[in-house]
C-alpha positions in Angstrom: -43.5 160.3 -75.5 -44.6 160.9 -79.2 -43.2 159.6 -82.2 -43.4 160.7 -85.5 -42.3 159.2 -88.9 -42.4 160.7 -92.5 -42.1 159.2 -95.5 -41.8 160.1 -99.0 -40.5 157.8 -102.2 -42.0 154.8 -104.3 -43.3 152.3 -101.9 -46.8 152.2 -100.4 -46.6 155.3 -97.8 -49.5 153.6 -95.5 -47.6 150.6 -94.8 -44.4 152.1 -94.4 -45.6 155.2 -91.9 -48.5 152.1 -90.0 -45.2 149.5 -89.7 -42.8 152.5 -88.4 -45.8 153.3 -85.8 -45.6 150.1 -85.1 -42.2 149.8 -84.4 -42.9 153.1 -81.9 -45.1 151.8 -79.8 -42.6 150.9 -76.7 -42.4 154.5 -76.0 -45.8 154.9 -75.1 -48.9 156.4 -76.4 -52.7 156.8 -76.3 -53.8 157.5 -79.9 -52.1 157.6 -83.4 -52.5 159.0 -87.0 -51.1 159.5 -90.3 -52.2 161.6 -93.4 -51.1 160.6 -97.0 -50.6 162.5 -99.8 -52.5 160.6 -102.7 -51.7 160.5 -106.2 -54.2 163.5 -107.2 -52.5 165.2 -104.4 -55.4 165.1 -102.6 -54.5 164.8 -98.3 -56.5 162.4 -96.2 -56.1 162.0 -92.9 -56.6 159.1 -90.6 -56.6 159.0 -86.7 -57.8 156.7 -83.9 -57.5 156.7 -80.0 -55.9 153.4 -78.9 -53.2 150.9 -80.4 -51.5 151.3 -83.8 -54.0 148.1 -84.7 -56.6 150.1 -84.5 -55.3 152.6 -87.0 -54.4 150.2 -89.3 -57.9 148.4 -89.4 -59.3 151.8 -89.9 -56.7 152.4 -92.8 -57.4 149.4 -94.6 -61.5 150.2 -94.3 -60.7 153.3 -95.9 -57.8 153.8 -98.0 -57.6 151.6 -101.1 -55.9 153.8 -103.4 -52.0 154.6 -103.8 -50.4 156.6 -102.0 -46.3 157.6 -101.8 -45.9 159.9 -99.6 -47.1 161.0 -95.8 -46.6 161.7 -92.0 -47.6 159.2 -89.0 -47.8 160.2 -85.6 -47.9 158.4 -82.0 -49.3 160.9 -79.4 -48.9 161.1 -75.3 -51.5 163.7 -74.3 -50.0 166.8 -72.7 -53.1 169.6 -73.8 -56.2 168.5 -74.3 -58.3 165.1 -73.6 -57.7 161.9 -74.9 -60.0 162.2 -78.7 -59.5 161.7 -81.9 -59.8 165.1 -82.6 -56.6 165.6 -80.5 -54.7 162.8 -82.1 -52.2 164.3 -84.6 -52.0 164.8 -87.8 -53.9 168.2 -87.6 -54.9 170.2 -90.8 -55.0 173.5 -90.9 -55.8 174.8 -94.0 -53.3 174.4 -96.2 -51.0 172.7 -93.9 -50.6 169.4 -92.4 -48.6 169.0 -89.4 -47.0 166.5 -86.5 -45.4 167.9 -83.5 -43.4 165.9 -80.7 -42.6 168.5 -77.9 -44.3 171.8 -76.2 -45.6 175.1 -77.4 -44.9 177.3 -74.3 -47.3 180.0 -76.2 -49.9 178.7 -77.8 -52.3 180.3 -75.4 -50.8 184.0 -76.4 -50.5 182.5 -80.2 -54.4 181.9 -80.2 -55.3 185.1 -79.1 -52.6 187.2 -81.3 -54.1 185.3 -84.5 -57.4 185.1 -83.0 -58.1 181.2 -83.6 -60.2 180.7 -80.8 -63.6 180.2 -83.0 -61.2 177.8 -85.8 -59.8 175.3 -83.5 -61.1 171.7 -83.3 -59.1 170.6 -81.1 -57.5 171.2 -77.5 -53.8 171.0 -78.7 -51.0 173.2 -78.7 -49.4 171.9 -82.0 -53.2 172.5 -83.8 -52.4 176.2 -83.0 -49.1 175.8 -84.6 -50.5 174.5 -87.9 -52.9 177.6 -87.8 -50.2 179.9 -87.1 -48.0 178.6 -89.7 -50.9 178.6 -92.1 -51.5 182.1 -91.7 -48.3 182.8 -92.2 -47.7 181.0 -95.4 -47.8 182.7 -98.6 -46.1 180.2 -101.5 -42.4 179.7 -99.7 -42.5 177.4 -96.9 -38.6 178.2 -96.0 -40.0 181.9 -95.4 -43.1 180.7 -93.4 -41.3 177.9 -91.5 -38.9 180.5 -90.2 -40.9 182.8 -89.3 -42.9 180.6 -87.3 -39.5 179.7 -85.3 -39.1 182.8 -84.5 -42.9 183.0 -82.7 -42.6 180.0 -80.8 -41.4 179.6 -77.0 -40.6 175.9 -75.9 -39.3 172.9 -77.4 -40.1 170.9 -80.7 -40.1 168.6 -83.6 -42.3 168.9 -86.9 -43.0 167.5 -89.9 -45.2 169.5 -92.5 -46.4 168.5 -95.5 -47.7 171.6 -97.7 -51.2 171.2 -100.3 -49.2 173.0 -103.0 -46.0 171.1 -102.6 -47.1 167.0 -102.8 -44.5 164.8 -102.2 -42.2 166.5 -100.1 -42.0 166.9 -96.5 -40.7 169.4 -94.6 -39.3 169.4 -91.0 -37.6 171.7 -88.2 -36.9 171.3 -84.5 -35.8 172.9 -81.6 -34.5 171.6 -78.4 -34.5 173.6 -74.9 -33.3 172.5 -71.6 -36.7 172.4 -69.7 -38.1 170.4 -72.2 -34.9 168.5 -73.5 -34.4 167.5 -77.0 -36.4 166.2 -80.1 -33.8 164.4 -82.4 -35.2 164.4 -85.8 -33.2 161.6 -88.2 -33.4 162.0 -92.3 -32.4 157.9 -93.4 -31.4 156.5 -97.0 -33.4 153.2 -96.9 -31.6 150.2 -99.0 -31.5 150.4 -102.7 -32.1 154.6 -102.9 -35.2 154.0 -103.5 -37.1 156.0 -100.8 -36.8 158.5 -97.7 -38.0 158.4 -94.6 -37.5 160.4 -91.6 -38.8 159.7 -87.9 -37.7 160.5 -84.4 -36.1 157.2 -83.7 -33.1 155.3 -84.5 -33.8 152.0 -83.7 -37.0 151.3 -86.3 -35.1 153.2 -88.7 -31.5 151.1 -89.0 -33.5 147.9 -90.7 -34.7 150.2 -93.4 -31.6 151.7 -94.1 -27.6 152.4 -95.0 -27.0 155.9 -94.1 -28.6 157.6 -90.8 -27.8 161.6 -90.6 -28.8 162.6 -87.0 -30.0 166.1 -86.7 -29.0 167.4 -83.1 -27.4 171.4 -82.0 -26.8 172.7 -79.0 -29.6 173.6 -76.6 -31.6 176.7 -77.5 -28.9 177.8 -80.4 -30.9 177.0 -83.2 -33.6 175.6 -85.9 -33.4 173.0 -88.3 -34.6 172.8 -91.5 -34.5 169.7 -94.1 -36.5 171.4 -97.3 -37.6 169.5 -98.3 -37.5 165.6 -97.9 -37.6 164.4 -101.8 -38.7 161.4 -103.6 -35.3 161.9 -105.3 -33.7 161.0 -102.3 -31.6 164.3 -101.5 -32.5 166.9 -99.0 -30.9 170.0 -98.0 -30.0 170.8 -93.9 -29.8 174.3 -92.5 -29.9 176.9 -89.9 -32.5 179.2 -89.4 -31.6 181.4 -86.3 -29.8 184.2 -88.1 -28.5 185.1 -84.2 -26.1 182.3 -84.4 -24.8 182.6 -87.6 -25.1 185.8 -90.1 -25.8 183.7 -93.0 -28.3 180.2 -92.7 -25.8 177.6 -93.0 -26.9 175.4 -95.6 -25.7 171.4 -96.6 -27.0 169.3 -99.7 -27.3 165.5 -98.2 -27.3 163.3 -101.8 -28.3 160.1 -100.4 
């Protein structure tokens, strides 16, 4: 099962997002990855097939510089071989993009947006990342929703935007074939830092408040826009089905 972690605040991102990979590794996996946001805002991302150590080794070789902000993934293959290529992060133009779960329709989303020739990997969430970049166009409340509205099966993400460094975005969706993907937003000791991941456990030695982010299957989208180095975040619907108006909460960690 995959794991994902995102953090954003004033410690060193690599070693918090390579330690909470770390700490996800009993769950089971066959590659992992994170991308960073650096200072110049510039994204790198980082993947290897095989442990955690692996990824870390390869992190150390290559980034030197600071970084405060990022996404780390854990993957189980469901589509596509067992590569690097496969192994998540995935960048799609502007977007960057982890995914726990399964995209029911990514076969009917490639040909709709015609990605075929831009794909590098075999992976359903790389077709999300496409999608969503296509649809983005400077508001990624607008674009995230839209794409919820496009996608059949079940699902956590993280997103991290080029034109918005240092905040992270996420939204999930839980159905009853596929189960759930709890996402968790955290207030580490000190309010010094965010982090959100898909696991409790890791997450309770960094931190003094946990807000679990769980609805009832198939009724709805979450949003947290966007996961600040302030340490506030904002929580709402998105399916304007189940309620008329998005339902929106400030969380001022």
């Amino acid at each position: 099962m995959c794991g994902i972690i995102g953090y954003t605040g004033p410690l060193d991102a690599k070693r918090i997002l390579l330690d909470g990979l770390a700490g996800l590794e009993y769950r089971g996996y066959d590659s992992a990855g994170i991308a960073l946001c650096m200072v110049d805002s510039r994204i790198e991302l980082l993947k290897k097939v095989g442990k955690v150590s692996n990824l870390r080794e390869y992190c150390n070789q290559k980034i030197t510089a600071a970084s405060h902000c990022g996404i780390g993934h854990t993957r189980w293959a469901t589509h596509g071989r067992v590569t690097d290529e496969n192994a998540h992060p995935h960048r799609a133009g502007r977007i960057t993009l982890i995914h726990n779960g399964i995209i029911e329709n990514y076969h009917e989303l490639t040909e709709k947006f015609h990605l075929a020739d831009e794909l590098v990997s075999q992976t359903d969430s790389e077709v999300a990342a496409r999608v969503l970049d296509r649809l983005y166009e400077g508001d990624p409340l607008a674009a995230l929703r839209e794409l919820s509205g496009m996608l059949e099966g079940s699902y956590g993400f993280c997103v991290m935007f080029d034109d918005q460094p240092g905040n992270i975005y996420a939204m999930r969706r839980q159905c009853f074939r596929h189960g759930g993907h709890p996402l968790i937003a955290v207030k580490p000791y000190g309010n010094i830092s965010n982090i959100r991941d898909s696991q409790t456990l890791w997450t309770i030695s960094h931190t003094v408040k946990i807000v679990l982010l769980m609805k009832p299957f198939y009724q709805t989208d979450i949003w947290l826009p966007p996961l600040l180095p302030t340490g506030s975040s904002d929580v709402g619907n998105l399916n304007p089905a189940v309620h008329r108006f998005p339902e929106l909460l400030r969380f001022i960690f």
